[in-house]
C-alpha positions as semicolon CSV with decimal commas, in nm:
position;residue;x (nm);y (nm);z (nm)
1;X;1,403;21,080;9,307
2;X;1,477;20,912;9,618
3;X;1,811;20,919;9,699
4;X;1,897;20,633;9,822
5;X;1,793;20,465;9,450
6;X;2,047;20,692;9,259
7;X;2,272;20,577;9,551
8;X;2,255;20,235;9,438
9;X;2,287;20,287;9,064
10;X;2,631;20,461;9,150
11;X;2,487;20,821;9,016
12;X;2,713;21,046;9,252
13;X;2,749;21,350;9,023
14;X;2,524;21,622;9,107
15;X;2,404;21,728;8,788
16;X;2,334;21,378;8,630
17;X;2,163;21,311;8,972
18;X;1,939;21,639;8,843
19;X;1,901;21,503;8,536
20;X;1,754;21,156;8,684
21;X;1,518;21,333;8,946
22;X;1,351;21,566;8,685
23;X;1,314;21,217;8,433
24;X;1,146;21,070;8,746
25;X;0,950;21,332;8,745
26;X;0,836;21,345;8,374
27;X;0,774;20,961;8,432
28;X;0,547;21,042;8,731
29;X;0,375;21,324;8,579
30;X;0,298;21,183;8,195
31;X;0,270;20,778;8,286
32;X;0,152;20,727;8,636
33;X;0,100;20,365;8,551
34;X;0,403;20,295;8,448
35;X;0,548;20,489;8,734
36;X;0,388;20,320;8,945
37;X;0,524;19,964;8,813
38;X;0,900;20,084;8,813
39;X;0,829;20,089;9,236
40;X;0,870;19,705;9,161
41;X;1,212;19,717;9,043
42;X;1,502;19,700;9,215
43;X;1,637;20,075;9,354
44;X;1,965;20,049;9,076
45;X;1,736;19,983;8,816
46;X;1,461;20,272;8,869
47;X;1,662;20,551;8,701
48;X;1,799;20,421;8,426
49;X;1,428;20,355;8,338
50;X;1,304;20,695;8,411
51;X;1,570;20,833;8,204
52;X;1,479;20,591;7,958
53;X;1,120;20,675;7,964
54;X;1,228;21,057;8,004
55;X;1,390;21,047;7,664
56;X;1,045;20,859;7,511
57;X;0,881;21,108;7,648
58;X;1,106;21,413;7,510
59;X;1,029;21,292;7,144
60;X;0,653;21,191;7,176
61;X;0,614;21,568;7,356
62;X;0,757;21,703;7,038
63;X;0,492;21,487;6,801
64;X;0,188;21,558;7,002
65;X;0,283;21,896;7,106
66;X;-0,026;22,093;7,191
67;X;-0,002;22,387;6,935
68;X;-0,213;22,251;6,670
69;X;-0,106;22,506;6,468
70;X;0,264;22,406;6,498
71;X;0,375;22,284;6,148
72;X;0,477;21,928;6,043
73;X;0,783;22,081;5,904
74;X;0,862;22,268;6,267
75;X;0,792;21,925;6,448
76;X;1,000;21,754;6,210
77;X;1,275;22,010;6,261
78;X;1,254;21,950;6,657
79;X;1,278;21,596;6,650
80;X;1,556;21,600;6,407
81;X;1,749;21,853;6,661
82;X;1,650;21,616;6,954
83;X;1,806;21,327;6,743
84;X;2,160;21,529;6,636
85;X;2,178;21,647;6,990
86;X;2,137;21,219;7,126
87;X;2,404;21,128;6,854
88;X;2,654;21,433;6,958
89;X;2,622;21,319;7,321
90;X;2,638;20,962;7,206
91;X;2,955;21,011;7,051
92;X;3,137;21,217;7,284
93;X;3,118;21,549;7,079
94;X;2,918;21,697;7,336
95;X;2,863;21,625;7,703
96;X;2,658;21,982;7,791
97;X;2,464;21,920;8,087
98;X;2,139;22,173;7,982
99;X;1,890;21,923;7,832
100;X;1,852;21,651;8,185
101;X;1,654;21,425;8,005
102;X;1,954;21,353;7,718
103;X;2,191;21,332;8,014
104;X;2,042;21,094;8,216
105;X;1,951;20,884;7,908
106;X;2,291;20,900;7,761
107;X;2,488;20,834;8,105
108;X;2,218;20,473;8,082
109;X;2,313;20,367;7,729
110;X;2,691;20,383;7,827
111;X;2,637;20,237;8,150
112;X;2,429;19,963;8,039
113;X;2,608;19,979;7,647
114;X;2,230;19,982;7,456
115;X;2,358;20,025;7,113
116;X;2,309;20,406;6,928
117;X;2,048;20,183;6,651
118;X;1,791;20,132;6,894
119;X;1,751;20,522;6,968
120;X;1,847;20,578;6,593
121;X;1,496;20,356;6,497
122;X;1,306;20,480;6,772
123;X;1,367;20,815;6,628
124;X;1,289;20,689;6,261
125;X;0,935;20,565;6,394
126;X;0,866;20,883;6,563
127;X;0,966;21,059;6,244
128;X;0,720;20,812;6,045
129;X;0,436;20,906;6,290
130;X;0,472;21,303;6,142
131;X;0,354;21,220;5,750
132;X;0,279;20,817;5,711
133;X;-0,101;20,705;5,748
134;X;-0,155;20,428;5,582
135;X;0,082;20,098;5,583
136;X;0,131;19,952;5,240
137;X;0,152;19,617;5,366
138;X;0,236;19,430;5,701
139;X;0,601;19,488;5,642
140;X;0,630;19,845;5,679
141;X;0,386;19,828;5,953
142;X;0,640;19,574;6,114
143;X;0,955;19,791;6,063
144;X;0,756;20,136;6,240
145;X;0,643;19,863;6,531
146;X;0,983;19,765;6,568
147;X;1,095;20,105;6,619
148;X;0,790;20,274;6,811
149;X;0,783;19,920;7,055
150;X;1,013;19,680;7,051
151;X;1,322;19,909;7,066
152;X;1,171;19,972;7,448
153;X;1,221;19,654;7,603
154;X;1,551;19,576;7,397
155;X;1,673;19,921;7,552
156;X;1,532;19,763;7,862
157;X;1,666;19,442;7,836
158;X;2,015;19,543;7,970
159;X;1,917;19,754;8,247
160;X;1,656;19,456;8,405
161;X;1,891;19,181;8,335
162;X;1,857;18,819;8,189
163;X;1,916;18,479;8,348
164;X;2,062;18,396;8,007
165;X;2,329;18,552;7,778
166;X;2,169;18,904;7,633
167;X;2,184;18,786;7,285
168;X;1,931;18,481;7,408
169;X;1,697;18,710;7,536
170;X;1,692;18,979;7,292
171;X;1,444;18,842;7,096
172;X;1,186;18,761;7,402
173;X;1,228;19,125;7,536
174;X;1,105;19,290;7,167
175;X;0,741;19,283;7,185
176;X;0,619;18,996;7,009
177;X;0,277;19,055;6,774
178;X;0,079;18,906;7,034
179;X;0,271;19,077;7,328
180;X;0,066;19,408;7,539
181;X;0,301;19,651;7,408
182;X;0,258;19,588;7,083
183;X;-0,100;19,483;7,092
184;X;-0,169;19,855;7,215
185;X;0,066;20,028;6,970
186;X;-0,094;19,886;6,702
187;X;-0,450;20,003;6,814
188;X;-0,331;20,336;6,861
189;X;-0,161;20,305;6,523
190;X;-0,455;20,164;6,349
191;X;-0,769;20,380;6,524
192;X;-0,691;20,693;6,386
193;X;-0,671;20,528;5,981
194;X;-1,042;20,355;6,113
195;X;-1,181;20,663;6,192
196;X;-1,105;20,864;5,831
197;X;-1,230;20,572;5,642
């Protein structure tokens, strides 16, 4: 990470500035598009978006992990620890600097104070992707969208800012039904239930 942006957010210890660099790096290494877009930002807002995006990351790497042999049961297990070990941080009960990716993203949520429930649904949505394949009806397939998308851009919605009061512009920064984000989590949501039928 270039200095001079972790400079700017005010990131002056060395280890959290470790922890932002090697986010940076998962960012620029598993979504070169969106890497590329977060050159638009302003340099105080780039790493609290790659840690964001560093902690996405840390979960989906646990879902899709290559090992096709890896049980559901095992994955579940490691997303569970990756959750306990968020709240533990989250809370105060543990501030170990070994994981970068839970550093970086926890040093964001209490500079930017993005409330515990939007990682806490996030996590329920990735733990929905494990076992559910089929949505009864467009309600539950609303509350796993909610978590697996529009969680992002209300965890984003602090760190870019608003020309209005937060609370005003929560509901424009979760991804509408009609918005990109959604739009594309549904489809890759959806394909794979096309495909077995």
């Amino acid at each position: 990470m270039i200095s001079s942006e972790l400079h700017a957010a005010g990131v002056r210890d060395p280890a959290l500035r470790d922890a932002y660099r090697r986010c940076r790096t998962l960012n620029a290494r598993h979504g070169r598009t969106f890497f590329l877009a977060t050159r638009l930002l302003a340099p105080q807002q780039r790493p609290a978006v790659h840690a964001l995006y560093g902690f996405a990351r840390r979960a989906d790497d646990i879902l899709d992990d290559v090992d096709a042999d890896l049980p559901t049961a095992e994955r579940a297990e490691r997303l569970q620890h990756l959750a306990s070990q968020l709240f533990d941080r989250f809370v105060g009960r543990d501030d170990a600097d070994d994981d970068p990716a839970l550093a970086a993203v926890v040093h964001t949520a209490r500079k930017y104070d993005i409330a515990w429930e939007l990682f806490d649904d996030f996590l329920g949505s990735m733990r929905m992707d494990l076992t559910v394949t089929d949505y009864p009806d467009r309600a539950a397939l609303d509350h796993y969208m909610h978590g697996s998308a529009e969680v992002i851009g209300l965890q984003l919605l602090p760190v870019l800012g608003t020309v209005c009061p937060p609370e005003e512009a929560a509901p424009y920064a979760a991804a509408s039904p009609h918005s990109d984000m959604m739009c594309e989590r549904m489809t890759s949501t959806l394909r794979p239930i096309a495909r077995s039928m």
